[in-house]
N, CA and C atoms as a LAMMPS dump frame, in Angstrom:
ITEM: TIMESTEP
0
ITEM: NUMBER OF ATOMS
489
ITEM: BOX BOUNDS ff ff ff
-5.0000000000000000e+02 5.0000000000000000e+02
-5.0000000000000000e+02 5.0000000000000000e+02
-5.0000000000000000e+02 5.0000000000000000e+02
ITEM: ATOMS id mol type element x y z
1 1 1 N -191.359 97.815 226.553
2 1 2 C -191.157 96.716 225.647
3 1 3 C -191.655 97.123 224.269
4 2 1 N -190.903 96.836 223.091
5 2 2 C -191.438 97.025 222.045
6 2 3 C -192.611 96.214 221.625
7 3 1 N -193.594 96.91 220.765
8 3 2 C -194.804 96.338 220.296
9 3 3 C -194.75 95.977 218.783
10 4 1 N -194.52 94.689 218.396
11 4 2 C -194.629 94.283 216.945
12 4 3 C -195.714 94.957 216.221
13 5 1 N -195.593 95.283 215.282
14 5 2 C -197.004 95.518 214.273
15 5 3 C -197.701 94.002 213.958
16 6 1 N -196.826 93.177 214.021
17 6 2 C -197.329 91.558 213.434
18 6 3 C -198.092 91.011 214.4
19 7 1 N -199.223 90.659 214.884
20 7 2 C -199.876 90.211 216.387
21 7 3 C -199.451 88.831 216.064
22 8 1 N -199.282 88.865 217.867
23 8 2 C -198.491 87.238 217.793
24 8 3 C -199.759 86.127 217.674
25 9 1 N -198.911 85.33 217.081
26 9 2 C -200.055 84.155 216.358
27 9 3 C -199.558 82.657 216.631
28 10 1 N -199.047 82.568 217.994
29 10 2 C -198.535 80.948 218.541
30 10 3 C -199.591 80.321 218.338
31 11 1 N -199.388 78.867 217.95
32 11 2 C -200.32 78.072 217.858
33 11 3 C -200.432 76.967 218.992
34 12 1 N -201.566 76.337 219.452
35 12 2 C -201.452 75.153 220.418
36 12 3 C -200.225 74.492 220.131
37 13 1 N -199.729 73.885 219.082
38 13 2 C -199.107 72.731 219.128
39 13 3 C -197.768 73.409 219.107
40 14 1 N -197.519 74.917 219.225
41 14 2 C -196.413 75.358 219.238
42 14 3 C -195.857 75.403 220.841
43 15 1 N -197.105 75.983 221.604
44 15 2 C -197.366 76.334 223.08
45 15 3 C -197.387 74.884 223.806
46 16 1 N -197.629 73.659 223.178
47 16 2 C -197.307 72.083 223.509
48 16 3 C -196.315 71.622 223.85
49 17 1 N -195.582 72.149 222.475
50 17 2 C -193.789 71.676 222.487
51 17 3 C -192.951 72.692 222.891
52 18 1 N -193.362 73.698 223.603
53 18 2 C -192.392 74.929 224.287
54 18 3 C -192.869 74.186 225.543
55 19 1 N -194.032 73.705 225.959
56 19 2 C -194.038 73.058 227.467
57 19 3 C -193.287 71.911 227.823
58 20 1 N -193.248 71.199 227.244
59 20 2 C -192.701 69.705 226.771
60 20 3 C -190.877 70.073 227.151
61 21 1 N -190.761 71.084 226.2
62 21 2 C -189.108 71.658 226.317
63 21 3 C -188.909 72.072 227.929
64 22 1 N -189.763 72.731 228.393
65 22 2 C -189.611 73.42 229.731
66 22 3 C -189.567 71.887 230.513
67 23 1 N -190.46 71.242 230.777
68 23 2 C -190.035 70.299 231.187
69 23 3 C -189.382 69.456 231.352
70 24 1 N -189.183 69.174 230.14
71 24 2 C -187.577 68.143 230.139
72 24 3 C -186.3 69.19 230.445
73 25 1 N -186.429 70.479 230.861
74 25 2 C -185.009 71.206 231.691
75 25 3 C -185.356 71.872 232.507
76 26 1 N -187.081 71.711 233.289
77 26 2 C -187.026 72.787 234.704
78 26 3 C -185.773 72.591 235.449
79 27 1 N -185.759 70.864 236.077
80 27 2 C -184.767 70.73 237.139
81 27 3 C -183.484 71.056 236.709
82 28 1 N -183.183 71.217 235.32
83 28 2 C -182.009 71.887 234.971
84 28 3 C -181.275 72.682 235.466
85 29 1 N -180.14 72.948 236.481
86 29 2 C -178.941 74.499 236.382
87 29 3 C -178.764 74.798 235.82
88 30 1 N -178.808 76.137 234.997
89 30 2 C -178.525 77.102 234.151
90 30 3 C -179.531 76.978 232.991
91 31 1 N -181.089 76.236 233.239
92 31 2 C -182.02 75.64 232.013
93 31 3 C -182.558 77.01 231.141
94 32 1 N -182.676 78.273 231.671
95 32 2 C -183.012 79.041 230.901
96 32 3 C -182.675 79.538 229.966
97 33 1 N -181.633 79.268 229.523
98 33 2 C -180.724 79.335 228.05
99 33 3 C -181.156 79.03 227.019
100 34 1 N -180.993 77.608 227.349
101 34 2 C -181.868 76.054 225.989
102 34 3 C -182.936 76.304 225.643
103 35 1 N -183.749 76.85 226.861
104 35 2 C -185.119 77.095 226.956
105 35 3 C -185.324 78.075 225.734
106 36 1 N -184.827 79.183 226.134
107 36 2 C -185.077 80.464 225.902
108 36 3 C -184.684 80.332 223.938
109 37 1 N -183.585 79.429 223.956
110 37 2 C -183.003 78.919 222.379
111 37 3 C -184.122 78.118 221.607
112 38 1 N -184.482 77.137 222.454
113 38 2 C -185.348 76.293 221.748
114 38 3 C -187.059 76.942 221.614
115 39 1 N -187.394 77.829 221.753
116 39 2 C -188.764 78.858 222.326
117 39 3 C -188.478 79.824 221.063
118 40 1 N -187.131 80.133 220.789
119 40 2 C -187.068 81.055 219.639
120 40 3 C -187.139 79.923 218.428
121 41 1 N -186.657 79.114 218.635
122 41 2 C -186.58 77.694 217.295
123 41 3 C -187.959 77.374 216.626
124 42 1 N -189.12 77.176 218.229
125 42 2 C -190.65 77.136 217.987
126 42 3 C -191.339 78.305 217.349
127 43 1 N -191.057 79.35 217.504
128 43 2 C -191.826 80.531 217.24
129 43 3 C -191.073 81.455 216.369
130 44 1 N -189.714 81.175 216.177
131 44 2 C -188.815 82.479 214.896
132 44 3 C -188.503 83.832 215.717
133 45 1 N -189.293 83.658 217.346
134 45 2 C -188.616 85.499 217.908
135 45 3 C -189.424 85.1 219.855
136 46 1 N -188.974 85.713 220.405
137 46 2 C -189.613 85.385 221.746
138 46 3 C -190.225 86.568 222.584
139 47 1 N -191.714 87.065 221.569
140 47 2 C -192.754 88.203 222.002
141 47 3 C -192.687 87.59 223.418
142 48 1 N -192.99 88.727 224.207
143 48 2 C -193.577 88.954 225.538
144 48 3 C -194.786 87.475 225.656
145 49 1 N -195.391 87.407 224.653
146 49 2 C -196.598 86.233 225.301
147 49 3 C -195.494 84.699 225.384
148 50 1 N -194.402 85.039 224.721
149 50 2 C -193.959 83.148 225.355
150 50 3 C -193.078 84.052 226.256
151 51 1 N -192.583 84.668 226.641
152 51 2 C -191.372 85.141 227.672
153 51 3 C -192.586 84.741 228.972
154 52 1 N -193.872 85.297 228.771
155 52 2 C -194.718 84.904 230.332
156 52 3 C -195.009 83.765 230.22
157 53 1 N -195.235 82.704 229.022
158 53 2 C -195.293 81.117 229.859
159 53 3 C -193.82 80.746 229.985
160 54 1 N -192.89 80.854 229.757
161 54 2 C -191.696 80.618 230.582
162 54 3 C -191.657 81.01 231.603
163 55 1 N -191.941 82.322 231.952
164 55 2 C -191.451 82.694 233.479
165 55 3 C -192.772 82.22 234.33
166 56 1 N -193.723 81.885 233.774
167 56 2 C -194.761 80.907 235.391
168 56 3 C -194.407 79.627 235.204
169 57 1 N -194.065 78.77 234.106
170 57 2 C -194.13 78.007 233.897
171 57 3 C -192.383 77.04 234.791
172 58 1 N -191.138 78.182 234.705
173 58 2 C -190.236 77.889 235.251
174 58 3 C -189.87 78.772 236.842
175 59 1 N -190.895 79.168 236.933
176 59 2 C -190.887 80.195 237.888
177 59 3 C -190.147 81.33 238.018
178 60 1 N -189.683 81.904 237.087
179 60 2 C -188.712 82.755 236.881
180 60 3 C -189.184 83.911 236.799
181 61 1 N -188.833 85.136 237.38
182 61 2 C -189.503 86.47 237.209
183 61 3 C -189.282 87.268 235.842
184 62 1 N -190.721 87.913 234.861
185 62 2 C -190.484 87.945 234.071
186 62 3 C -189.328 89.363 233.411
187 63 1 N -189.534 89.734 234.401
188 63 2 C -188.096 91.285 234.138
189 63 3 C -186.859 90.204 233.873
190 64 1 N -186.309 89.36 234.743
191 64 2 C -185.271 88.217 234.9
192 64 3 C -185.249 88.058 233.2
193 65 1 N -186.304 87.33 232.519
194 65 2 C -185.838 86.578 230.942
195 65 3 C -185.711 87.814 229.846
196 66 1 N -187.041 89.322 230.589
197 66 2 C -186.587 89.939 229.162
198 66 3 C -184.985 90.031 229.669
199 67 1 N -184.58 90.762 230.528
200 67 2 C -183.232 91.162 230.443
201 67 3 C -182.658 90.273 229.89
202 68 1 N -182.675 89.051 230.129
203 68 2 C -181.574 87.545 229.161
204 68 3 C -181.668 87.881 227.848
205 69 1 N -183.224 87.866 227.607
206 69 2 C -183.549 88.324 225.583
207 69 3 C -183.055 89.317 225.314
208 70 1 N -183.01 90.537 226.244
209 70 2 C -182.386 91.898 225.25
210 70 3 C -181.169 91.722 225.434
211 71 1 N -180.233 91.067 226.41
212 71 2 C -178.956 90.941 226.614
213 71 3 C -178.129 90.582 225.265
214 72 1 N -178.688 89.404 225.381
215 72 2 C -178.249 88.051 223.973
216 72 3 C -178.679 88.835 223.36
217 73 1 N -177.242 89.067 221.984
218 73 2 C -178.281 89.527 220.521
219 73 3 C -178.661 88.563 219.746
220 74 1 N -178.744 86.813 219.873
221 74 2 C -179.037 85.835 219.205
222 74 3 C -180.513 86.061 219.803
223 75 1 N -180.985 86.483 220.454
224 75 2 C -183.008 86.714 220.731
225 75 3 C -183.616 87.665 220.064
226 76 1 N -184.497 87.574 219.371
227 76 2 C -185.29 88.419 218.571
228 76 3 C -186.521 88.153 219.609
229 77 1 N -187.212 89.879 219.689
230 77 2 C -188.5 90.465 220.334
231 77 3 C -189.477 90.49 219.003
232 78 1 N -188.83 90.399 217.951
233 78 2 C -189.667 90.911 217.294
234 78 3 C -189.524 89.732 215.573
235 79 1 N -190.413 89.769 215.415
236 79 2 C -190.703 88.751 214.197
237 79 3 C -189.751 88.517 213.029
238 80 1 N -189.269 87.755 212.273
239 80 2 C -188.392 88.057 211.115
240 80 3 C -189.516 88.219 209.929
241 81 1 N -189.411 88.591 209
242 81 2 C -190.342 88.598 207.74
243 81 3 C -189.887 87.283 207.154
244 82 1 N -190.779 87.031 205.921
245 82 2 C -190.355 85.996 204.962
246 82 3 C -189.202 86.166 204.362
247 83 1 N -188.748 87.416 204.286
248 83 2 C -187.82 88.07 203.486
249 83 3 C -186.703 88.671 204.308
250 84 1 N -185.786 88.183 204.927
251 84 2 C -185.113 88.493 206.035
252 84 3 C -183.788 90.053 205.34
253 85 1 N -184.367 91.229 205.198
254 85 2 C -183.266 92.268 204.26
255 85 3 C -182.28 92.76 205.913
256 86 1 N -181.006 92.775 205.263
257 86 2 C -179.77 92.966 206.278
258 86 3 C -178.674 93.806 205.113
259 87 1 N -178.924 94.838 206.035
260 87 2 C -177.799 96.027 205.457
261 87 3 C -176.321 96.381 205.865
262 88 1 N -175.501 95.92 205.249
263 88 2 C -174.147 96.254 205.928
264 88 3 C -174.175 97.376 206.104
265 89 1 N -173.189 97.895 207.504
266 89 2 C -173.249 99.583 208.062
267 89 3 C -171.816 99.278 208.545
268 90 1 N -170.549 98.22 208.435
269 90 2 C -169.635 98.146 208.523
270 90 3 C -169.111 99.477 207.176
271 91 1 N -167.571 99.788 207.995
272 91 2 C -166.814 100.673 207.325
273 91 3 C -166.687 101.302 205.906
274 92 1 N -166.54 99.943 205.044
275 92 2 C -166.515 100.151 203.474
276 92 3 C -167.94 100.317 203.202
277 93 1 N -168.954 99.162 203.703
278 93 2 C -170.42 99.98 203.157
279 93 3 C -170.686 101.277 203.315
280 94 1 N -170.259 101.752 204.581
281 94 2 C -170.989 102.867 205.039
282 94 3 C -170.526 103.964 204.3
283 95 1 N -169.338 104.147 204.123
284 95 2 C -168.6 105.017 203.429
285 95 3 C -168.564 105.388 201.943
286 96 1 N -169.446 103.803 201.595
287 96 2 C -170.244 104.139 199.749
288 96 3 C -171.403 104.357 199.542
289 97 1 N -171.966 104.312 200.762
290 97 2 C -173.241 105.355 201.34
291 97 3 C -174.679 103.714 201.514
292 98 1 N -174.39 102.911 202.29
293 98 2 C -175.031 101.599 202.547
294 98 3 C -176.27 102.333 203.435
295 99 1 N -175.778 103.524 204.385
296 99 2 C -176.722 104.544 205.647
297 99 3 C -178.051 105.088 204.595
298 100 1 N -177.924 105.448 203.477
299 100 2 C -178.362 105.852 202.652
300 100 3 C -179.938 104.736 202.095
301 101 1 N -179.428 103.796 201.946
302 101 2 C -179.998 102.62 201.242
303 101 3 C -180.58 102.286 202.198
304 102 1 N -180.144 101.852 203.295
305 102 2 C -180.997 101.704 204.553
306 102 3 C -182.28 102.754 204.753
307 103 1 N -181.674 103.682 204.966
308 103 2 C -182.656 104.747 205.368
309 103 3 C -184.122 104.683 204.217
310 104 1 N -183.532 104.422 202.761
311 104 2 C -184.494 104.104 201.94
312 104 3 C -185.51 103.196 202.089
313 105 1 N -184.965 102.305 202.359
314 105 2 C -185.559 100.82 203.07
315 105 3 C -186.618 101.228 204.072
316 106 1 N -186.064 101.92 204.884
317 106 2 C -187.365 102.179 206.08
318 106 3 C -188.291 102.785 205.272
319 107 1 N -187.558 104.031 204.565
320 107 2 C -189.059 104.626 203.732
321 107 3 C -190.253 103.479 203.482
322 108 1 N -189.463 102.747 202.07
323 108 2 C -190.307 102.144 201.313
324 108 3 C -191.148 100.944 202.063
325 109 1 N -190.508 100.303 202.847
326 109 2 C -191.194 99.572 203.805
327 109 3 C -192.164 100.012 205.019
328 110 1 N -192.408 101.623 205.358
329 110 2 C -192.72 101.378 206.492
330 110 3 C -192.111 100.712 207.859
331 111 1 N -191.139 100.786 208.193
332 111 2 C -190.792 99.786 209.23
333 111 3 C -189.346 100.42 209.702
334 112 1 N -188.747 100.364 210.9
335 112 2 C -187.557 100.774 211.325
336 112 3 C -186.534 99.242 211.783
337 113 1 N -185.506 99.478 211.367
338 113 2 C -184.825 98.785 211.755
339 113 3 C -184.871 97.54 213.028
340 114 1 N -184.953 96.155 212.486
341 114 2 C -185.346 95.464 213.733
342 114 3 C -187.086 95.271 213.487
343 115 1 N -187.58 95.771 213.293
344 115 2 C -189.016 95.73 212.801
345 115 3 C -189.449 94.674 211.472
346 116 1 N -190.886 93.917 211.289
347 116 2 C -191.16 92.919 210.507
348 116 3 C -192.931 94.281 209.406
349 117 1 N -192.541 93.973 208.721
350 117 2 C -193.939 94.349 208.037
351 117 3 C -195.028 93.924 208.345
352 118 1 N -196.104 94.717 208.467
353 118 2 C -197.172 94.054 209.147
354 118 3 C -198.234 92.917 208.622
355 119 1 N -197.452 92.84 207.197
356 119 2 C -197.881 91.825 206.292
357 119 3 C -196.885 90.556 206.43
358 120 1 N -196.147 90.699 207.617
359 120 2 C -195.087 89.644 207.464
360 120 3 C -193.926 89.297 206.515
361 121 1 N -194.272 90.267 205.288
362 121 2 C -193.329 89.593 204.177
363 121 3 C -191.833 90.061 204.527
364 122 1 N -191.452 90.956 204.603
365 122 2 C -190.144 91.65 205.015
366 122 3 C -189.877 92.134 206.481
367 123 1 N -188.613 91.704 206.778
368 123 2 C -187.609 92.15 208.512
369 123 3 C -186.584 92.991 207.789
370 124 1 N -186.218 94.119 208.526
371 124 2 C -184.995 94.803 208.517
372 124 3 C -183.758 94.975 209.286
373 125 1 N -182.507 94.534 208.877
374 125 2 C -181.774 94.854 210.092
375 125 3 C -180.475 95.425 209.82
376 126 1 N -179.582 95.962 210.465
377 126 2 C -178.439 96.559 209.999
378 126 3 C -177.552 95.071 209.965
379 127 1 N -176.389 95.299 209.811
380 127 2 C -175.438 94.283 209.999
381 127 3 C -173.911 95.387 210.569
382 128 1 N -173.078 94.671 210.863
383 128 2 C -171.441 94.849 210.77
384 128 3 C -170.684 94.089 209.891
385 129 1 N -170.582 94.247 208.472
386 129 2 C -169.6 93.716 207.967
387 129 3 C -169.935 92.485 207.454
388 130 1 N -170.315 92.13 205.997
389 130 2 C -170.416 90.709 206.146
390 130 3 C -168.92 90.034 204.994
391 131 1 N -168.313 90.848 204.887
392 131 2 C -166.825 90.035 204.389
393 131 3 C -167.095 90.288 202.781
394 132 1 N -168.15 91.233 202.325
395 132 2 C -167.813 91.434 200.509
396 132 3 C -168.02 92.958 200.708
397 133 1 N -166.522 93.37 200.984
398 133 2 C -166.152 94.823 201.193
399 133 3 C -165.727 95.233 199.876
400 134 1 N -165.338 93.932 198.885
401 134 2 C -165.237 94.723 197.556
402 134 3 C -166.177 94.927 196.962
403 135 1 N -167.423 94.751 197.429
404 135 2 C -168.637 94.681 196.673
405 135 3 C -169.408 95.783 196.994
406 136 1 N -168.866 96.537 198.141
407 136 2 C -169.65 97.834 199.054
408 136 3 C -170.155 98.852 197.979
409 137 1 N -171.671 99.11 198.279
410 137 2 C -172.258 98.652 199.99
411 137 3 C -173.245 97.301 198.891
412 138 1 N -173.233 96.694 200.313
413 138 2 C -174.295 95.352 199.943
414 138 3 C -175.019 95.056 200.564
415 139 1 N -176.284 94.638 200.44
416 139 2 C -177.44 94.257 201.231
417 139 3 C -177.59 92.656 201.049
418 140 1 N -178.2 91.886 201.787
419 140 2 C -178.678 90.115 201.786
420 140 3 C -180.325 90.214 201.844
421 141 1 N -180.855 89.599 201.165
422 141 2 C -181.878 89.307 201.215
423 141 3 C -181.947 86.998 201.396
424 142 1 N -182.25 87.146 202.817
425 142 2 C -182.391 85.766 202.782
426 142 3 C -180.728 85.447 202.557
427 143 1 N -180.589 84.63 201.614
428 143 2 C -178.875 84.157 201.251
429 143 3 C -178.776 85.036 199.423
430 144 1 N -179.69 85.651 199.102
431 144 2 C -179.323 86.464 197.974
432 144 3 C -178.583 87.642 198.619
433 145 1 N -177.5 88.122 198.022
434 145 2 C -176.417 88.776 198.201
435 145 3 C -176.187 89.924 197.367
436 146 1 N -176.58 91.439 197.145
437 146 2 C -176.656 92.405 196.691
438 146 3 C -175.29 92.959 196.739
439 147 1 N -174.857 93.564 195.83
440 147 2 C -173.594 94.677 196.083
441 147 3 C -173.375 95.698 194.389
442 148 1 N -172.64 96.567 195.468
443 148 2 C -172.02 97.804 194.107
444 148 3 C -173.631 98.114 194.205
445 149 1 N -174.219 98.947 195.472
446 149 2 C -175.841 99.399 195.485
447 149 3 C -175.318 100.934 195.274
448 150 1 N -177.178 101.14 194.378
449 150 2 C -176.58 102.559 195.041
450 150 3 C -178.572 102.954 195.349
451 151 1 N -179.052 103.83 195.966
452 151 2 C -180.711 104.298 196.559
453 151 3 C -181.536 103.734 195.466
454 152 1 N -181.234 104.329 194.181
455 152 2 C -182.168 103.84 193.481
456 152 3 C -182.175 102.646 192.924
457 153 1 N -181.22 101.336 193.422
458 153 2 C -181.64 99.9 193.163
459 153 3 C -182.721 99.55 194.323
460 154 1 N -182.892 100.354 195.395
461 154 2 C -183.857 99.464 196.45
462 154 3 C -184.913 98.954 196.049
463 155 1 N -186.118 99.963 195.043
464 155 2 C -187.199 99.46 194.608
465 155 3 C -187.183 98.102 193.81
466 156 1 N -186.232 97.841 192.983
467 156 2 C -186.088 96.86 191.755
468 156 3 C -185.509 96.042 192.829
469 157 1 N -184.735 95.881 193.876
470 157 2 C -184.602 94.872 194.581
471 157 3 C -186.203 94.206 195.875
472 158 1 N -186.543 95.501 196.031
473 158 2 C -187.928 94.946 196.641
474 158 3 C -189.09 94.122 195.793
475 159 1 N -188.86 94.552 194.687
476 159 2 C -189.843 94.356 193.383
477 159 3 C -189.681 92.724 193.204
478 160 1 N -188.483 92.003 192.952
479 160 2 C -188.042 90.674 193.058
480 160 3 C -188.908 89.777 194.29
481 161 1 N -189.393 90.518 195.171
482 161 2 C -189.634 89.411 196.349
483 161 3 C -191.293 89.803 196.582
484 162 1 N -191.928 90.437 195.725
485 162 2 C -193.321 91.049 195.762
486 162 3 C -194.364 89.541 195.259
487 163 1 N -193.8 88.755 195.2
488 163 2 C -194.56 87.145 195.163
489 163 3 C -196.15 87.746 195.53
């Protein structure tokens, strides 16, 4: 299982209303879904410490939910940052060198793809394509929308979100 750099930090009243949820769908058929949806809703990603109060809590074996979480790519293992950066690696990015900018990204961040900073502020992730192929290559930060990049805008785009 992967190990976040971010230590997980659920709170009681988070671990309250993930019980509350389990309950109102143990007797549920097919309840581990909602569950598993509404657990990522409480917490933003579903670390290993809520995957084990689901599985005692619904009795479910816990190999059983990771496989559901790594299955689904709507489950995150791992934390989002404040700053959610997503790199197109679809066709037209890739080909105006988006692999490039990425790869920068890990530099300057510390962090590999799928990974959160251990300061929380920034997540990294690739994408497929997000539909501004005339704009290739482009990165999102959050709903800000980057394009026509080339390596050396990464810093001046990280620099913007250094709050």
């Amino acid at each position: 299982m992967a190990k976040s750099s971010v230590p997980f930090a659920g709170t009681k009243e988070q671990e309250a209303e993930l019980l509350r949820v389990i309950e109102e769908h143990k007797s549920d058929k097919g309840a581990l879904m909602p569950v598993l949806q509404k657990a990522q809703e409480i917490y933003g990603y579903l670390p290993v410490e809520v995957q084990k109060i689901i599985a005692e809590q619904m009795d479910i074996p816990l190999e059983k939910i990771f496989g559901v979480v790594t299955f689904y790519s709507q489950f995150s293992l791992m934390p989002k940052g404040k700053y959610k950066i997503s790199v197109c690696l679809g066709t037209a990015c890739y080909v105006k060198g988006s692999g490039d900018i990425y790869n920068k990204l890990m530099e300057k961040l510390g962090i590999t793809g799928g990974e959160c900073t251990p300061d929380g502020k920034f997540s990294l992730e690739a994408c497929r394509c997000i539909g501004a192929c005339g704009l290739a290559p482009v990165l999102t930060v959050n709903e800000d929308v980057y394009g026509r990049l080339t390596v050396d805008d990464v810093a001046g785009i990280l620099e913007k979100y250094k709050d």
